[in-house]
C-alpha positions as CSV (number, residue, x, y, z in Angstrom):
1,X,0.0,0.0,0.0
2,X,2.6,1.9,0.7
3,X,4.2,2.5,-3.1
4,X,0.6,3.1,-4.2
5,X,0.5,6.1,-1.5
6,X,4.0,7.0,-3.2
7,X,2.8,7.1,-6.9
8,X,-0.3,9.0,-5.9
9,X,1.6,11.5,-3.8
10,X,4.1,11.9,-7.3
11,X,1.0,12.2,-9.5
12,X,-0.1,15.1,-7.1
13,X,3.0,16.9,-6.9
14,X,3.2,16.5,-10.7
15,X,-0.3,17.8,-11.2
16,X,0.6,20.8,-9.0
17,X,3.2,21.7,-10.7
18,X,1.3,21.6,-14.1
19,X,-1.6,23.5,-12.2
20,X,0.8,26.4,-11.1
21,X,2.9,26.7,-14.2
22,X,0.1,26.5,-16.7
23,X,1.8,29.1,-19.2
24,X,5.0,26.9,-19.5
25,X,2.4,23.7,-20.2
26,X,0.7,26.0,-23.0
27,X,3.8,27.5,-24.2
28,X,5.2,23.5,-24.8
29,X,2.0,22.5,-26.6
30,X,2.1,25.4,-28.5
31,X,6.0,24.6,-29.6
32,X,5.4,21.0,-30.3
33,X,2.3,22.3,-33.0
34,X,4.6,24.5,-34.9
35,X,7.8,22.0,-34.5
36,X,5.2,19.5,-35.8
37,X,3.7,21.9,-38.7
38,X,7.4,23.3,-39.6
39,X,8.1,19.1,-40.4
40,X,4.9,19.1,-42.6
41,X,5.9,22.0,-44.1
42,X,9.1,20.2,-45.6
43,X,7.6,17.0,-46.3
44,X,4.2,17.6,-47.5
45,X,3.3,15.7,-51.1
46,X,0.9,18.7,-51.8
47,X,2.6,22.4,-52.6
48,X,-1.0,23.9,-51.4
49,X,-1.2,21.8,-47.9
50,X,2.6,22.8,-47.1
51,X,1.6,26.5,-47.7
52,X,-1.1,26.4,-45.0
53,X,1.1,24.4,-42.6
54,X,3.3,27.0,-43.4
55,X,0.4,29.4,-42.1
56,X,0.3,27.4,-39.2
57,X,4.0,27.7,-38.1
58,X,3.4,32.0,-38.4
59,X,0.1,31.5,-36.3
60,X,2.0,29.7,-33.7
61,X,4.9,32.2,-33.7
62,X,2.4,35.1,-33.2
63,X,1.1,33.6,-30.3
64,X,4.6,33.0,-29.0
65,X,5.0,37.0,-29.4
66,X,1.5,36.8,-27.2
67,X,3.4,34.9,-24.8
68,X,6.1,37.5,-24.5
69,X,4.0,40.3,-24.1
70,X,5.0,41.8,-27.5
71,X,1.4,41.9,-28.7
72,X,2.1,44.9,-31.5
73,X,4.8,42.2,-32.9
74,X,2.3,39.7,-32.8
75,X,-0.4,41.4,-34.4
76,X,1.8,42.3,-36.9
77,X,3.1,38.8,-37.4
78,X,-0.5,37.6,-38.2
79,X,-1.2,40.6,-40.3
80,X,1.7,40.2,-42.2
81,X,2.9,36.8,-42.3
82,X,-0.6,34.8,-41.9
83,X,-2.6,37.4,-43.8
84,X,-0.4,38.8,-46.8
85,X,2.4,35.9,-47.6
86,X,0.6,33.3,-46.6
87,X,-2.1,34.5,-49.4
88,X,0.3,35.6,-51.7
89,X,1.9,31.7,-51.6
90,X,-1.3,30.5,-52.2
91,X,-2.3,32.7,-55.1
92,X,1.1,31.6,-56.7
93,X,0.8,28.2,-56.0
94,X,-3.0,27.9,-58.0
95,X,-1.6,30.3,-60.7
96,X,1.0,28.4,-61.6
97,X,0.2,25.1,-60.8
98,X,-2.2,25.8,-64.7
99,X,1.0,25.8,-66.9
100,X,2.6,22.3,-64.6
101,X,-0.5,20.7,-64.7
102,X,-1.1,20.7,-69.1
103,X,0.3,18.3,-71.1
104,X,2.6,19.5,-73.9
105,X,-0.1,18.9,-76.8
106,X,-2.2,21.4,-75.1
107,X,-2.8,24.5,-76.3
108,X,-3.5,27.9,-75.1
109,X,-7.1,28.3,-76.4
């Protein structure tokens, strides 16, 4: 009985900690989402999914601005980043993919 008394006693402590430091637990999740969305980015088969992971991994640096207190830099990192090249990427990416796409009998008309 005793070690069961033990694991619940570490499982409390544990939980406490979490409890009190609950910025450091979100701050970790949100790091692992953009380490995990930075990977997609590189090895995504589709150009147009790796441009909105690529979205993703500015989202989650604005929020780390959020995090700092910075929240002009933040703001401007989703304005900027999320809003314009994000959109911009994706614009590119449906304009072009057209002319990749056609076979070389095609022609313009």
């Amino acid at each position: 009985m005793g070690l069961m008394l033990d694991i619940w006693n570490g499982f409390c402590n544990v939980m406490g900690y979490l409890w009190t430091n609950s910025d450091l637990v979100a701050f970790v999740v949100l790091a692992a989402i953009a380490i995990a969305a930075a990977l997609y980015v590189v090895t995504a088969k589709e150009v147009v999914h790796s441009a909105f992971y690529l979205a993703l991994v500015f989202v989650c640096v604005a929020v780390t601005y959020f995090f700092l207190e910075a929240e002009f830099v933040g703001v401007i990192q989703m304005l900027v980043y999320v809003g314009a090249i994000t959109i911009l990427f994706a614009f590119s990416i449906m304009l072009t993919r057209r002319y990749i796409m056609r076979s070389e009998g095609d022609s313009d008309e």
